[in-house]
C-alpha positions, 0 to 999 in steps of 0.5 A: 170147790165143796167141802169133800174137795177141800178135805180131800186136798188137804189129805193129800200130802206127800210123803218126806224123802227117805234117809239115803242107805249108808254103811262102812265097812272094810272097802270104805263108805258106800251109799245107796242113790236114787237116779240113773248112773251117774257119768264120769263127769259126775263121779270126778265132781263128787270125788272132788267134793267128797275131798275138798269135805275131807280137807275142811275137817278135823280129820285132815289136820290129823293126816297131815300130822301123823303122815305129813302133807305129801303123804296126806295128799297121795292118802286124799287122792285114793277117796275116789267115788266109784259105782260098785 
């Protein structure tokens, strides 16, 4: 490999992945992803996870404290992922 080739591979390099657009607004988070349209087998996986994170965080001790838990439960249940 000549000198031209070696510099011209270490020139190459690819660019790091651009932050994902996010905003709130008054509908709720809403996020920009590459790829196709997930299925509804995806949606219900990221629903799950999306709650399963709000369960894990400070905001869940907060909601079960202002509503109680059954309350809490049907508030957790209504963050749903969704194509919009």
């Amino acid at each position: 490999m000549g000198r031209e080739a070696r510099a011209q591979r270490g020139r190459t390099r690819t660019a790091p992945a651009a932050p994902v657009p996010a905003w709130l607004d008054k509908d709720g988070l809403h996020a920009l992803v590459p790829g196709s349209e997930p299925s509804e087998a995806e949606l219900d996986e990221m629903t799950r996870r999306y709650q399963e994170s709000i369960r894990r965080s400070p905001l869940w001790d907060q909601m079960v404290k202002q509503f109680g838990k059954a309350k809490a439960e049907t508030l957790l249940r209504q963050c749903r992922a969704k194509l919009g």
